[in-house]
PyMOL commands that place a pseudoatom at each C-alpha (Angstrom):
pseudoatom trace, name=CA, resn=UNK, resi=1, chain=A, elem=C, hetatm=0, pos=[-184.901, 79.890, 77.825]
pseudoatom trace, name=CA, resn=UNK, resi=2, chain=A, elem=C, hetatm=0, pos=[-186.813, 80.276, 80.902]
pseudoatom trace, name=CA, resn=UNK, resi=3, chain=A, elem=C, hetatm=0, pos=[-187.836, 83.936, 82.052]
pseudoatom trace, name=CA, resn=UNK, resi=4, chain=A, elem=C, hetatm=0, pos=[-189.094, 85.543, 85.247]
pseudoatom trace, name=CA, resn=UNK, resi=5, chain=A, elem=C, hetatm=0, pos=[-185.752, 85.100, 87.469]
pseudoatom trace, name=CA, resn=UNK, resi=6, chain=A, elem=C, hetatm=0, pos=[-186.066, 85.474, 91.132]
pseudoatom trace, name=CA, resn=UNK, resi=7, chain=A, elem=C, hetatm=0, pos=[-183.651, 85.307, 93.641]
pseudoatom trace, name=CA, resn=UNK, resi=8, chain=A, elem=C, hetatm=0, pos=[-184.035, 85.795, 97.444]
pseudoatom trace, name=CA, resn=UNK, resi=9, chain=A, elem=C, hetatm=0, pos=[-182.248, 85.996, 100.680]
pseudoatom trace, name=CA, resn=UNK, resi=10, chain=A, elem=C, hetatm=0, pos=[-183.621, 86.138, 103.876]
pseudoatom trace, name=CA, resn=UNK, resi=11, chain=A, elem=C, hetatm=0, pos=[-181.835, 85.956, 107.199]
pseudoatom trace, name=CA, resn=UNK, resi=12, chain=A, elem=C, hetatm=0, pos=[-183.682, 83.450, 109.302]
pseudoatom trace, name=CA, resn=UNK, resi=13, chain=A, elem=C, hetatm=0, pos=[-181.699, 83.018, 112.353]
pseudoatom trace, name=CA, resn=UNK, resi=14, chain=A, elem=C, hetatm=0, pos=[-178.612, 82.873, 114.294]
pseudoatom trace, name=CA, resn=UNK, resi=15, chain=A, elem=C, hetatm=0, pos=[-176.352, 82.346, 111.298]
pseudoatom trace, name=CA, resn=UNK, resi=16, chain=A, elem=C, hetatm=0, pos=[-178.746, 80.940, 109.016]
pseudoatom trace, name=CA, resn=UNK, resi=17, chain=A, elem=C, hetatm=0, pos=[-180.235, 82.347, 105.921]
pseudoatom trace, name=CA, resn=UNK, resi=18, chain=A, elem=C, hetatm=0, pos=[-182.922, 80.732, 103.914]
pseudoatom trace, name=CA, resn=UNK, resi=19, chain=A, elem=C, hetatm=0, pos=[-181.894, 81.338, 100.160]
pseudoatom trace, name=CA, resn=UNK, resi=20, chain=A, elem=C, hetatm=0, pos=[-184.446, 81.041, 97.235]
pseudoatom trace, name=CA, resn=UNK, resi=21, chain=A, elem=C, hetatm=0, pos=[-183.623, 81.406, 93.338]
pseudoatom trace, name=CA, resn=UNK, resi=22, chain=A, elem=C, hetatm=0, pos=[-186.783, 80.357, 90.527]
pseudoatom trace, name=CA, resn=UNK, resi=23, chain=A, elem=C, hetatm=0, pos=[-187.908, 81.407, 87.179]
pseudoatom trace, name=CA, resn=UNK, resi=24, chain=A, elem=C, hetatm=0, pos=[-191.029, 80.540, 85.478]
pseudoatom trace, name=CA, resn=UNK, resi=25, chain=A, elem=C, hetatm=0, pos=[-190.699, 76.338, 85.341]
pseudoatom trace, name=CA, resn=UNK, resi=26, chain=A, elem=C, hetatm=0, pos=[-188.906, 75.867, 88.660]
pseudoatom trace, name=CA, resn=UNK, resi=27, chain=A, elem=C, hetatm=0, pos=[-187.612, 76.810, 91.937]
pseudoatom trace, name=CA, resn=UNK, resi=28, chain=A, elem=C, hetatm=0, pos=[-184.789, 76.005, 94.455]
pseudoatom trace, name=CA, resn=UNK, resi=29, chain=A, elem=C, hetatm=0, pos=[-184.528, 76.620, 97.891]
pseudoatom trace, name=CA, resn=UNK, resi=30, chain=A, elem=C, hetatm=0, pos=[-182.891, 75.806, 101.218]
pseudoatom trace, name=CA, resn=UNK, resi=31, chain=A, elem=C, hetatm=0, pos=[-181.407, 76.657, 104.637]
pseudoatom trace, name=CA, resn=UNK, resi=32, chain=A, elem=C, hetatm=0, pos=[-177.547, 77.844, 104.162]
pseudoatom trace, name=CA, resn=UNK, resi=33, chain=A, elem=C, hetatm=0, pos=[-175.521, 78.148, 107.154]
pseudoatom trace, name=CA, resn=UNK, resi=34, chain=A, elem=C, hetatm=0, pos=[-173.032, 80.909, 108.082]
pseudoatom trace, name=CA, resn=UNK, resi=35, chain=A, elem=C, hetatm=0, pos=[-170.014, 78.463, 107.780]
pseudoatom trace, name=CA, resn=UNK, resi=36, chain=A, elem=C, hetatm=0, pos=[-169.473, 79.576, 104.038]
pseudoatom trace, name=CA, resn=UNK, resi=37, chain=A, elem=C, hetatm=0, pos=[-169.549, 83.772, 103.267]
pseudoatom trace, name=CA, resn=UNK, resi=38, chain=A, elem=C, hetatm=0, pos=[-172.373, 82.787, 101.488]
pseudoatom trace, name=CA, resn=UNK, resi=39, chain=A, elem=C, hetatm=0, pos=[-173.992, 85.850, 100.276]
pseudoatom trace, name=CA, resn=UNK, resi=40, chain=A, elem=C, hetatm=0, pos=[-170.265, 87.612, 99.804]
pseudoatom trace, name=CA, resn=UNK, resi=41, chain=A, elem=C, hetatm=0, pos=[-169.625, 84.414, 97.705]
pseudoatom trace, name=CA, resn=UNK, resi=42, chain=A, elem=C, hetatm=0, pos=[-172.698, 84.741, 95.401]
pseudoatom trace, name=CA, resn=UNK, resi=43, chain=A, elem=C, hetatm=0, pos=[-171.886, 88.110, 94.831]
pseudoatom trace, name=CA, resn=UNK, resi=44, chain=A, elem=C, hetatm=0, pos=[-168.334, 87.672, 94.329]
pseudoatom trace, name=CA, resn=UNK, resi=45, chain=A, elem=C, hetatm=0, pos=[-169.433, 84.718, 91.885]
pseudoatom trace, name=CA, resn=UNK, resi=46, chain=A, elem=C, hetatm=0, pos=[-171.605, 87.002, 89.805]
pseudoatom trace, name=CA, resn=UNK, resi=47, chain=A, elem=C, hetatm=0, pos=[-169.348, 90.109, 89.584]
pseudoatom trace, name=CA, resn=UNK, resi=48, chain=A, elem=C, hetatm=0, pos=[-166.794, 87.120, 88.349]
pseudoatom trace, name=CA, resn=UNK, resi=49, chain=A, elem=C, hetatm=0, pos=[-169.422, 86.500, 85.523]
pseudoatom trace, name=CA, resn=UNK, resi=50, chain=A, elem=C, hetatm=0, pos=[-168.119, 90.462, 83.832]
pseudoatom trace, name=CA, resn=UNK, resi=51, chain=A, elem=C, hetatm=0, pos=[-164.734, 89.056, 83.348]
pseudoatom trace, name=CA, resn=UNK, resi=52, chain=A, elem=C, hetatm=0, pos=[-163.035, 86.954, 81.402]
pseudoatom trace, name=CA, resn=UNK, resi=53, chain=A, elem=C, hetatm=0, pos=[-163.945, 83.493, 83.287]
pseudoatom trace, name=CA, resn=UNK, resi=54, chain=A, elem=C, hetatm=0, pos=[-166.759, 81.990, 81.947]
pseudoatom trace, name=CA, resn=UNK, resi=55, chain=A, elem=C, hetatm=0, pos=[-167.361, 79.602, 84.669]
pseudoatom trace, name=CA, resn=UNK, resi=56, chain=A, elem=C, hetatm=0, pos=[-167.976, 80.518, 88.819]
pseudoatom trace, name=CA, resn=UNK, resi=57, chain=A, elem=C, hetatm=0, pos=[-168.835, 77.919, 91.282]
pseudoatom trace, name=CA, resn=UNK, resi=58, chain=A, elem=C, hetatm=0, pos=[-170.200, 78.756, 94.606]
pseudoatom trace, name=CA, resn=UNK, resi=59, chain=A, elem=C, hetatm=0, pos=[-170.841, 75.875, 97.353]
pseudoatom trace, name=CA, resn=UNK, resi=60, chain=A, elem=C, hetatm=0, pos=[-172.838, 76.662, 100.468]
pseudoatom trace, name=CA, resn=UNK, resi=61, chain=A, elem=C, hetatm=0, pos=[-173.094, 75.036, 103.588]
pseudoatom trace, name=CA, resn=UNK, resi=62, chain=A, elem=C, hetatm=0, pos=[-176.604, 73.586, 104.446]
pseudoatom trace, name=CA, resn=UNK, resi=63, chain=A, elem=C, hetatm=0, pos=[-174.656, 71.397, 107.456]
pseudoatom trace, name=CA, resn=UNK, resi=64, chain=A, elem=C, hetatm=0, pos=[-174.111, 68.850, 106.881]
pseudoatom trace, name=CA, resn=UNK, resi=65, chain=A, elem=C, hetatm=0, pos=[-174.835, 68.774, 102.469]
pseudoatom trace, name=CA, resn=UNK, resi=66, chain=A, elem=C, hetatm=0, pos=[-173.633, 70.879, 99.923]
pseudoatom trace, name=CA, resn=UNK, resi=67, chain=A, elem=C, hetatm=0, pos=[-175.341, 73.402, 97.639]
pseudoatom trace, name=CA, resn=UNK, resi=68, chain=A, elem=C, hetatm=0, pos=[-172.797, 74.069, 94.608]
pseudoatom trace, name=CA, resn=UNK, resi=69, chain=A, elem=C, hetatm=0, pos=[-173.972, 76.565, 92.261]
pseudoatom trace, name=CA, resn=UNK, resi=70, chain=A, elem=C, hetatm=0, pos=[-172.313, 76.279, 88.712]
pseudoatom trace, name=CA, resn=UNK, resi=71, chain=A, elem=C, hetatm=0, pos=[-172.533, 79.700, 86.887]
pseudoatom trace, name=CA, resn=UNK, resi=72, chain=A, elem=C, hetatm=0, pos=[-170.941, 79.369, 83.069]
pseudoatom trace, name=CA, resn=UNK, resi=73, chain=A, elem=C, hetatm=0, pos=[-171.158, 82.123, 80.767]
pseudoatom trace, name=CA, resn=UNK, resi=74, chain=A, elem=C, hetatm=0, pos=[-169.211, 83.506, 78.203]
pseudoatom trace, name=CA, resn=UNK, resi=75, chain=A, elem=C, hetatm=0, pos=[-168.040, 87.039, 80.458]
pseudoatom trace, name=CA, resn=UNK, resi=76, chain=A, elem=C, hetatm=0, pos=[-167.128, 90.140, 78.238]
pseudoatom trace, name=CA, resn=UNK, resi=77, chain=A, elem=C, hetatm=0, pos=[-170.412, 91.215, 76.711]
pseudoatom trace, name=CA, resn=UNK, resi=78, chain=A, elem=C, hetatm=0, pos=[-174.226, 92.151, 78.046]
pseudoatom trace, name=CA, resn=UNK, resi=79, chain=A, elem=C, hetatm=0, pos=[-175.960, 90.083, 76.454]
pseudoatom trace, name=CA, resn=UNK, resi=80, chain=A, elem=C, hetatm=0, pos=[-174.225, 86.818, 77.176]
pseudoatom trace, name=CA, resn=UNK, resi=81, chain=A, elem=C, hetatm=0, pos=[-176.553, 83.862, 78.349]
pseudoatom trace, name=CA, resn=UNK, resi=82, chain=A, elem=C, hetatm=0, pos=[-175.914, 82.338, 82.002]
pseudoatom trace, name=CA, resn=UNK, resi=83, chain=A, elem=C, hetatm=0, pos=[-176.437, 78.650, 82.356]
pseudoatom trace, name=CA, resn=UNK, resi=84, chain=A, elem=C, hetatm=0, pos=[-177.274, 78.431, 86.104]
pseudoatom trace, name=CA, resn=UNK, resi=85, chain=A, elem=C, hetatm=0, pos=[-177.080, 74.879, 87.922]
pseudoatom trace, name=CA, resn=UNK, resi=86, chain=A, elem=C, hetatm=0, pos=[-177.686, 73.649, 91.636]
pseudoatom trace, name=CA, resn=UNK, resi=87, chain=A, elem=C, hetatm=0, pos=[-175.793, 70.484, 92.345]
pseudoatom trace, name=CA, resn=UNK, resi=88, chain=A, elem=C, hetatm=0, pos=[-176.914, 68.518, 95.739]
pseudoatom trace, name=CA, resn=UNK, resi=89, chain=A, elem=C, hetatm=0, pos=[-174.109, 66.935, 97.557]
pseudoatom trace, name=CA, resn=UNK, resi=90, chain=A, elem=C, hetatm=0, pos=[-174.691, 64.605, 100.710]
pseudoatom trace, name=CA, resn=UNK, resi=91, chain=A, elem=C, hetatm=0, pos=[-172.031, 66.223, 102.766]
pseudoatom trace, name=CA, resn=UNK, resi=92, chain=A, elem=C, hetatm=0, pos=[-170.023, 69.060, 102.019]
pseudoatom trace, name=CA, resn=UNK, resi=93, chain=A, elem=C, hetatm=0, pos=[-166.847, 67.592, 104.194]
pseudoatom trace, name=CA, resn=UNK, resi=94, chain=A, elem=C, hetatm=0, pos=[-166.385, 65.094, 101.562]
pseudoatom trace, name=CA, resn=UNK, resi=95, chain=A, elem=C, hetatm=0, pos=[-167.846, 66.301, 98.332]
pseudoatom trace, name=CA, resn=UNK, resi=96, chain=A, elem=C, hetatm=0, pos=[-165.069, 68.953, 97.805]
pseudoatom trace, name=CA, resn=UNK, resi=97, chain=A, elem=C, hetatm=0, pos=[-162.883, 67.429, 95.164]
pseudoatom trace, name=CA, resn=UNK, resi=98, chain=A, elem=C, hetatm=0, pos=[-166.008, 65.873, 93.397]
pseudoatom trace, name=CA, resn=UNK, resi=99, chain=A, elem=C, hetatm=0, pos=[-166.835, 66.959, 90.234]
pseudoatom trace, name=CA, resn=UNK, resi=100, chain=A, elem=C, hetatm=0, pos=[-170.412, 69.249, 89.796]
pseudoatom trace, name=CA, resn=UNK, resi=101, chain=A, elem=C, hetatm=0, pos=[-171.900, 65.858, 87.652]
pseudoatom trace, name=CA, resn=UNK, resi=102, chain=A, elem=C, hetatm=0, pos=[-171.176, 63.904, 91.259]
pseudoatom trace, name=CA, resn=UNK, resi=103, chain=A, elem=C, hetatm=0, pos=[-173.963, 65.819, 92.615]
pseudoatom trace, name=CA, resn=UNK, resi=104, chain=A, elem=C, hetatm=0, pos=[-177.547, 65.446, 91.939]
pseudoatom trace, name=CA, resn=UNK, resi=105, chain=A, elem=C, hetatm=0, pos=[-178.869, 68.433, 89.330]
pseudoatom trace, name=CA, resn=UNK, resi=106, chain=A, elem=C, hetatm=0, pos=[-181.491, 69.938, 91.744]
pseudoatom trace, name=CA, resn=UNK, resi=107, chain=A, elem=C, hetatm=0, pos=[-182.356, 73.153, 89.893]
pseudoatom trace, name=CA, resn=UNK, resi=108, chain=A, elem=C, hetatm=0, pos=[-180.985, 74.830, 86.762]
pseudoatom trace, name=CA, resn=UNK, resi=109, chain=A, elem=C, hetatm=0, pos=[-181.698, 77.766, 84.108]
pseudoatom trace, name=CA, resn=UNK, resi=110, chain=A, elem=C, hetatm=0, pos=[-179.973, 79.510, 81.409]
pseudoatom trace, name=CA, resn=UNK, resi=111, chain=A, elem=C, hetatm=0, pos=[-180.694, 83.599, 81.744]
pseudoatom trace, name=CA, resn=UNK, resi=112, chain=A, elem=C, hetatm=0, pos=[-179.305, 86.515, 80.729]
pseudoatom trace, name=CA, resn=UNK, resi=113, chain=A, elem=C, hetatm=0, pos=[-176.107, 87.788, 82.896]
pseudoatom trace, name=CA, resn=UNK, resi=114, chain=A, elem=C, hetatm=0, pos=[-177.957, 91.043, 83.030]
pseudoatom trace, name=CA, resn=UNK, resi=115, chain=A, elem=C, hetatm=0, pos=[-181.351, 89.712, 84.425]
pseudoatom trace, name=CA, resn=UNK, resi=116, chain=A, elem=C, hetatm=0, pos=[-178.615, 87.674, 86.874]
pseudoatom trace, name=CA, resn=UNK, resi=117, chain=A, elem=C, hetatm=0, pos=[-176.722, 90.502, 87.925]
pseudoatom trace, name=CA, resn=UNK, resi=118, chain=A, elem=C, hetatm=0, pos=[-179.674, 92.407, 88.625]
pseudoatom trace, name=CA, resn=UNK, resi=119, chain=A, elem=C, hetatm=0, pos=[-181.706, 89.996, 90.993]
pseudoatom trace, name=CA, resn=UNK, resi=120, chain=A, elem=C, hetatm=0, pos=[-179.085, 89.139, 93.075]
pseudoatom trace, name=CA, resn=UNK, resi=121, chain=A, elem=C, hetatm=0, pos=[-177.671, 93.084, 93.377]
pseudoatom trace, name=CA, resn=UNK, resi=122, chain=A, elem=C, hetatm=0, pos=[-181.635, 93.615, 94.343]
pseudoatom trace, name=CA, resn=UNK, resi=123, chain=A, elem=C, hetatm=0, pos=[-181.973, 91.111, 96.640]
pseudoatom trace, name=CA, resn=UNK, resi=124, chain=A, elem=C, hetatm=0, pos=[-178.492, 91.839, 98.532]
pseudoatom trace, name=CA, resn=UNK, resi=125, chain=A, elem=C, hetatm=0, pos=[-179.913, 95.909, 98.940]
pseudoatom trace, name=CA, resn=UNK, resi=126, chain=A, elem=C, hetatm=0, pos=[-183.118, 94.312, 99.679]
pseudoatom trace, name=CA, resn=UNK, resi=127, chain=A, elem=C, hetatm=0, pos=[-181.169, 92.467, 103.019]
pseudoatom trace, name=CA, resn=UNK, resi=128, chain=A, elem=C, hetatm=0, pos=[-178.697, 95.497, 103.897]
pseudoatom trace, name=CA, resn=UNK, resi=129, chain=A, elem=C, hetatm=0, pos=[-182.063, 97.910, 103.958]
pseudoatom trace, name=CA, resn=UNK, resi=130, chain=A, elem=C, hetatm=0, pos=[-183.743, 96.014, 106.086]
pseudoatom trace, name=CA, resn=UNK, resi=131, chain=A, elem=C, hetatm=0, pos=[-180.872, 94.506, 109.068]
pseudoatom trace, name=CA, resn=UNK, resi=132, chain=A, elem=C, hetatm=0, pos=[-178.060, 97.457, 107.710]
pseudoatom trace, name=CA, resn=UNK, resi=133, chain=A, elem=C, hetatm=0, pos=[-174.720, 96.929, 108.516]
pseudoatom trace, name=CA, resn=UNK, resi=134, chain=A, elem=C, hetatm=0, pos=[-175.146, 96.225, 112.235]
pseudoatom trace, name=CA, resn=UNK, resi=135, chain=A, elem=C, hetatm=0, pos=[-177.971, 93.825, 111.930]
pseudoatom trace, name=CA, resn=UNK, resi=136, chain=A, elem=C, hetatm=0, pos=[-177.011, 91.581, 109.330]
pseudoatom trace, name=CA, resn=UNK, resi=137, chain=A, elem=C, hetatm=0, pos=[-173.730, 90.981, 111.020]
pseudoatom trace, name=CA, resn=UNK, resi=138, chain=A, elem=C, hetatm=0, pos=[-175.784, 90.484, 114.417]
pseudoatom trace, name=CA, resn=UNK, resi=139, chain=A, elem=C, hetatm=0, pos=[-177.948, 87.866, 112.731]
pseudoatom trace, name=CA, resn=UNK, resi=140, chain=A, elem=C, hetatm=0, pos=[-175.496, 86.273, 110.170]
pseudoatom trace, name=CA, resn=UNK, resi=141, chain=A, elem=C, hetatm=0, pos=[-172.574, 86.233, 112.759]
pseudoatom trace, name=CA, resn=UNK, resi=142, chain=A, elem=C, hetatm=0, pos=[-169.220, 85.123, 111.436]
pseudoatom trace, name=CA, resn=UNK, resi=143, chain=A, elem=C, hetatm=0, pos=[-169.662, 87.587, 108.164]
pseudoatom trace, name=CA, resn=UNK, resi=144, chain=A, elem=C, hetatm=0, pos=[-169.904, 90.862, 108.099]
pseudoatom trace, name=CA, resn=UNK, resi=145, chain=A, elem=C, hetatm=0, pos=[-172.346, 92.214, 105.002]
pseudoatom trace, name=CA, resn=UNK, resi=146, chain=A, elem=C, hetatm=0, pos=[-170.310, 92.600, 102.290]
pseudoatom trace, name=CA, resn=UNK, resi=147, chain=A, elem=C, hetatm=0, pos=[-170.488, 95.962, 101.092]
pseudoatom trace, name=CA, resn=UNK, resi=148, chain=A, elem=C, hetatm=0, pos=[-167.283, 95.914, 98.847]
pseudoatom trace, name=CA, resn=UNK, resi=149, chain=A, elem=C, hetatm=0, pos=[-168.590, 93.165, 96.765]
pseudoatom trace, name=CA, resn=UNK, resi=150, chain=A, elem=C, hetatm=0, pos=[-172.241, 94.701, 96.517]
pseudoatom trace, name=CA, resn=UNK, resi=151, chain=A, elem=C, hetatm=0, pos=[-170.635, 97.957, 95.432]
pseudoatom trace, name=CA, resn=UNK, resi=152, chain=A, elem=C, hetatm=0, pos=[-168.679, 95.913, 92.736]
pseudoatom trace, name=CA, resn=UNK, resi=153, chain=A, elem=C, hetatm=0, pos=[-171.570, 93.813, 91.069]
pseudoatom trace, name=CA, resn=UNK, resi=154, chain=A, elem=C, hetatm=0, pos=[-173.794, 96.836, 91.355]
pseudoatom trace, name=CA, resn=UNK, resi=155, chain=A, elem=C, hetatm=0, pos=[-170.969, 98.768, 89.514]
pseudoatom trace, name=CA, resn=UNK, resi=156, chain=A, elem=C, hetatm=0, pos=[-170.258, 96.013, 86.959]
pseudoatom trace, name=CA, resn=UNK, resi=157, chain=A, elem=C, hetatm=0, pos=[-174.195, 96.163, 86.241]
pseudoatom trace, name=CA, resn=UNK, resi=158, chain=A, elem=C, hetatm=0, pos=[-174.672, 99.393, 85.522]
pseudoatom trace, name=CA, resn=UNK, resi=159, chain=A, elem=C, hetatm=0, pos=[-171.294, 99.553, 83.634]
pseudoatom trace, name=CA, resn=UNK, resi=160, chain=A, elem=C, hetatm=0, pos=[-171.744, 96.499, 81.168]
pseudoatom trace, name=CA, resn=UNK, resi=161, chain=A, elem=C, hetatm=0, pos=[-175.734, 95.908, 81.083]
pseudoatom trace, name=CA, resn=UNK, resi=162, chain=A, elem=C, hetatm=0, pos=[-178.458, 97.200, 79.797]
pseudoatom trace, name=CA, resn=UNK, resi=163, chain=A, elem=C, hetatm=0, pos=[-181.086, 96.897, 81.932]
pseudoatom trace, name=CA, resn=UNK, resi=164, chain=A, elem=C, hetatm=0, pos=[-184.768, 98.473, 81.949]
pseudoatom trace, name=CA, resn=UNK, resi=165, chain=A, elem=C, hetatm=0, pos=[-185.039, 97.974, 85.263]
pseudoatom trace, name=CA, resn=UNK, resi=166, chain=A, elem=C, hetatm=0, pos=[-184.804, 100.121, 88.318]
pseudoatom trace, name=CA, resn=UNK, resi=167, chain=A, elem=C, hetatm=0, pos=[-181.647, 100.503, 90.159]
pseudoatom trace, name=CA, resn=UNK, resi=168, chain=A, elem=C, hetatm=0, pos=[-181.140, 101.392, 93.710]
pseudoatom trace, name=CA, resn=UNK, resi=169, chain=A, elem=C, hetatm=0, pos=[-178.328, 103.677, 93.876]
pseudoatom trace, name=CA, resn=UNK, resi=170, chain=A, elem=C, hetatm=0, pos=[-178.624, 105.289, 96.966]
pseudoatom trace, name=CA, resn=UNK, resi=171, chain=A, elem=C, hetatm=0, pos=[-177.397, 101.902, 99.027]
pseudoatom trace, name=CA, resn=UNK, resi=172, chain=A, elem=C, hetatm=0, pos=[-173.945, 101.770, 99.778]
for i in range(1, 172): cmd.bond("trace and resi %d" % i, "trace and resi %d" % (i + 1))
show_as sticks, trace
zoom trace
């Protein structure tokens, strides 16, 4: 199992974000575009991780491919494993019924949820510090940042995991 998770967001433009995830032995990352919710949906995907579905898929639109993320896990307890996997599709207008193996593996790691949960809840503050409210929406356009899903992964988080690491509480 590979260590050292990172994940990033950064909003580059008018409805675009460029959106970065690594650990030690590789990286992925690309331009997503504002036609998916696409950091409410990776949040949403990893809060889903704390239940009892073991697998969350998130696709995101780099216009015209597809970006699906495949997130399996075995939910309920801290220190279940996450396998992580990017699958590449051509074009996202057609690649929505296909199955993830129709896309080309582009990235993938296995970590723990609680290393998971807490890069992307740190990286999601890390964005609403810097544009708040106001700005992100200005820059990401068709979304508003959503707070209701940060609130629940960071919630989840600190219920369910134990993690070392620093937590930001003061962020809504």
């Amino acid at each position: 199992m590979a260590n050292g998770l990172r994940f990033g967001w950064v909003l580059s433009g008018s409805g675009w974000a460029t959106c970065r995830v690594a650990d030690d032995d590789a990286e992925w990352s690309d331009i997503v575009s504002y036609c998916t919710n696409a950091l409410a949906d990776v949040l949403h995907a990893v809060a889903g991780l704390y239940g009892p579905t073991s697998v969350q898929r998130v696709s995101f639109d780099l216009e015209p491919a597809e970006a699906r993320w495949v997130l399996s896990g075995s939910g309920g307890g801290g220190g279940s494993d996450i396998d992580m996997a990017i699958h590449r599709f051509p074009d996202m207008s057609t690649s929505f019924d296909l199955p993830d193996e129709e896309g080309t593996r582009v990235w993938g790691s296995t970590q723990p949820r609680a290393l998971l949960g807490h890069v992307v809840l740190e990286a999601a503050q890390s964005v609403l510090r810097l544009h708040g409210e106001d700005g992100y929406l200005a820059k990401w356009v068709q979304h508003p940042f959503p707070v209701a899903a940060l609130q629940d992964l960071r919630r989840l988080h600190l219920r369910h995991d134990t993690c070392a690491r620093p937590h930001d509480v003061a962020v809504p």
